[in-house]
N, C-alpha and C positions, 0 to 999 in steps of 0.2 A: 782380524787375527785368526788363523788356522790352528791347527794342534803341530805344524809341524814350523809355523810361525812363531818368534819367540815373542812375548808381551813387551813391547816399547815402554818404557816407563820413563816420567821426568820427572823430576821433586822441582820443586821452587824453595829454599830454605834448606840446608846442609848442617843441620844443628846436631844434636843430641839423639833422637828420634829420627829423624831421616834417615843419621848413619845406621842406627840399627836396624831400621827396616832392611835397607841396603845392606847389611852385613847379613843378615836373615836370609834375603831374595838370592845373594853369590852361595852364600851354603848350602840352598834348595838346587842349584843347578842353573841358575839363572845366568845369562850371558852379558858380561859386563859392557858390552859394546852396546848392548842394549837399556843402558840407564844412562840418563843425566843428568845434572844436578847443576841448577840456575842458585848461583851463589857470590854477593858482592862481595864477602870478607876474603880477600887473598889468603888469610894463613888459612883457614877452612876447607877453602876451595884444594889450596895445596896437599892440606893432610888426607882426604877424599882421594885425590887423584892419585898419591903414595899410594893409599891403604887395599884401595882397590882398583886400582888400573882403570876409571869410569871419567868420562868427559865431566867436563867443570864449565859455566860460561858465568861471566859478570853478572850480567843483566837478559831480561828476558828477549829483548831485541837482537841480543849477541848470539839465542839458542834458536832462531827461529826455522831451522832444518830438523833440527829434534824434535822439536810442537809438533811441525807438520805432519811429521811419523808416528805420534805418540795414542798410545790405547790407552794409555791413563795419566794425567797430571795429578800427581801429589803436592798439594798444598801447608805444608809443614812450617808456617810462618805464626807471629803474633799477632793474636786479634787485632791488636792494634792498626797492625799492619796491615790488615787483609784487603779493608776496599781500596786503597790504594793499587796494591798487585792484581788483584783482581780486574780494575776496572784498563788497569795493563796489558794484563792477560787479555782480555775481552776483543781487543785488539786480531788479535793474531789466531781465536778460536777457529774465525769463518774459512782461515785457511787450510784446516786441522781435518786430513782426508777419512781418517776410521771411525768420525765421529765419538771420539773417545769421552771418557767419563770424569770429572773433578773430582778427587775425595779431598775432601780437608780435614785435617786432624786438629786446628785451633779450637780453643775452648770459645763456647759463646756465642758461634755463627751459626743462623739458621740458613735454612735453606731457600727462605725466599729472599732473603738479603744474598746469599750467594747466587742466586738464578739471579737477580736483580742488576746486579752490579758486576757480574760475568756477561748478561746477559746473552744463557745460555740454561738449558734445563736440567740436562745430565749432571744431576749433581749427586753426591752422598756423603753424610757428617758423621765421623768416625770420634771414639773418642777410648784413644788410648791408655795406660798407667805406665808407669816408670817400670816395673819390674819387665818392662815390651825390654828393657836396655839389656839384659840380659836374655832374653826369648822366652821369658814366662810369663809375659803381659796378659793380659783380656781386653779386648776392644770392643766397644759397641757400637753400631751403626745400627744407619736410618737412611734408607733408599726411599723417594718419591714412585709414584706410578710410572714416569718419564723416565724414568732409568728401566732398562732390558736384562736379560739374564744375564748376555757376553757382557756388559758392565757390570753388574755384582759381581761375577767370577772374578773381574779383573781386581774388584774392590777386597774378596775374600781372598786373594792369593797375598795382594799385599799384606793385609793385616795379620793372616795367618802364618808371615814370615816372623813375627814376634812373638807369635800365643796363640791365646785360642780366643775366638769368635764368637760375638752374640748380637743379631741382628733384632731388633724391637719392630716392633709394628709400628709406631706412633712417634712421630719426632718427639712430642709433649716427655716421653719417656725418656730423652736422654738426657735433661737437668738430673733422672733419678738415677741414671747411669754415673753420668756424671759427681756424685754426691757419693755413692756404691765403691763403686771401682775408679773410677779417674782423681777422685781425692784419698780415698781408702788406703794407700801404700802408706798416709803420712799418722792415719790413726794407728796401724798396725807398728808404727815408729816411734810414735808417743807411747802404745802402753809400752814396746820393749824399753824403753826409758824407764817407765817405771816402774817394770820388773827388776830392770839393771838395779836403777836409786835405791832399792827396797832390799835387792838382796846384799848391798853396802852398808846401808843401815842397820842389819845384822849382823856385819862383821865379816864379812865375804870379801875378798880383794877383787878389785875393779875387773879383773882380765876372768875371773871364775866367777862373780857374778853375771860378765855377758854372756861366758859361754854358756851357761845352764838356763841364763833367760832367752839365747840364741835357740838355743839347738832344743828345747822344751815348747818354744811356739812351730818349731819348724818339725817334730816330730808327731804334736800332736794334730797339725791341720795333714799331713802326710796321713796318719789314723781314720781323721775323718773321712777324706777325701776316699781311701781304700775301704773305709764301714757302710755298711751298706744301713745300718742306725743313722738314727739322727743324732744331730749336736746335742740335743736336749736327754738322748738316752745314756751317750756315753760320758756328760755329767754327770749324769746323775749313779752310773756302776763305778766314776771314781771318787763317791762322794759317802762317805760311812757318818749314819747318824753320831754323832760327837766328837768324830774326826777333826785333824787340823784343816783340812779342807771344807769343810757343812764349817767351821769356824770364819775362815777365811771367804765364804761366799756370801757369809751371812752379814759380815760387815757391808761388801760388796752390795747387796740387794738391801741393806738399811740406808747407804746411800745413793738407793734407786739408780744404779749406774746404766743399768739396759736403757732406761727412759731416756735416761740424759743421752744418750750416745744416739737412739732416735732422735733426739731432738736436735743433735747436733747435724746428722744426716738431713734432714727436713730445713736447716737452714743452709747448708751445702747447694739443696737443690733449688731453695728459694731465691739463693743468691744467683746460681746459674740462669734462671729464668730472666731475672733482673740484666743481669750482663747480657743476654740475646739481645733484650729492648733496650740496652745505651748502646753496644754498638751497630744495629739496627738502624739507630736514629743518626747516628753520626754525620 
């Protein structure tokens, strides 16, 4: 790949996540002739080929002029599914002329079960959030020594089509990724739930208590993110000794919620580790 070369790109898996990478990569400038997307479900394949003018094939044996072109395969399937298409894939890598790079975005696969069962090295485990569905996502990856610069670029352009980017040093780290950011959208959904139930429980109507539990989490991480204070400072400047709020936190930290919420992170990441070693073993 040159700079005045455009990046080949192929997904395997045309789901939820694919589409918005792809919806991200055409709004960066990206050239649709240049992505394709290995997809068995026909209504999938079909709504892809509508939305973005981008080749569609059944099966990986259907695509195998686009592999051979390709600077990067995205891997956007179910753990479940992975050594299977992998060991697919595997097939058709040795004909694969730019020596391109695997990212896989499934939750659970390490990298020596993917070098394993690709056999093949250039690999890198990316591990995306839902809010990627909309272009606000965070993604963390984890590149091997075997992966080269012109591969991470190809890895950072994809990801950075959804959000923004955080590369860890140490595979070990992305269970804590994982636990952080790739399950984190669904805590940030529970407490607004119980923002919502609480402010009903007061006597609020359902549509005015989501909006003020809406627009009150999304005004205040917007603060944070623009304060150049910590989370812990601008608590504590909206927090007045015998205020509704020192009321309100103090229930809050008698039911040690901080602890629990680590501890709920720490089994996120425990379980993470555990699903690498069952479908590892598979």
């Amino acid at each position: 790949m040159t700079n005045t070369q455009p990046m080949s790109t192929v997904f395997i898996g045309g789901g939820n996540m694919a589409r918005a990478i792809i919806g991200g990569l055409l709004q960066q400038g990206a050239d649709p002739k240049s992505i394709g997307v290995i997809e068995p479900q026909s209504q999938t394949a079909k709504r892809l080929e509508h939305d973005f003018s981008i080749a569609t094939y059944a099966g990986i044996g259907d695509a195998q002029q686009i592999i051979k072109s390709a600077h990067i395969i995205v891997l956007a399937i179910k753990p479940q599914d992975f050594k299977t298409v992998a060991t697919e894939l595997a097939k058709h890598l040795e004909q694969v002329a730019h020596g391109p790079v695997i990212l896989s975005i499934a939750a659970g696969i390490q990298i020596t079960d993917m070098s394993r069962w690709l056999e093949y090295s250039a690999c890198i485990r990316a591990m995306p959030n839902t809010p990627a569905l909309i272009n606000q996502g965070i993604t963390g990856l984890f590149a091997p020594a075997s992966v080269n610069e012109q591969q991470r670029h190809c890895a950072q352009t994809i990801c950075s089509a959804v959000g923004k980017v955080i590369w860890v040093p140490n595979e070990s780290l992305m269970d804590a990724v994982t636990a952080l950011s790739g399950s984190g959208p669904a805590y940030v959904f529970a407490f607004l739930e119980a923002l919502q139930a609480g402010g009903e429980k007061m006597g609020l109507a359902p549509e005015i208590a989501r909006e003020l539990a809406y627009q009150t989490l999304t005004g205040a991480t917007a603060l944070a993110l623009q304060s150049s204070e910590s989370p812990m400072s601008l608590r504590q400047k909206v927090t007045s000794k015998g205020g509704t709020t020192a009321a309100a936190l103090e229930v809050l930290d008698q039911q040690q919620w901080a602890t629990i919420l680590q501890e709920a992170l720490l089994a996120a990441q425990k379980r993470g580790a555990a699903m690498a070693k069952e479908f590892g073993q598979s």
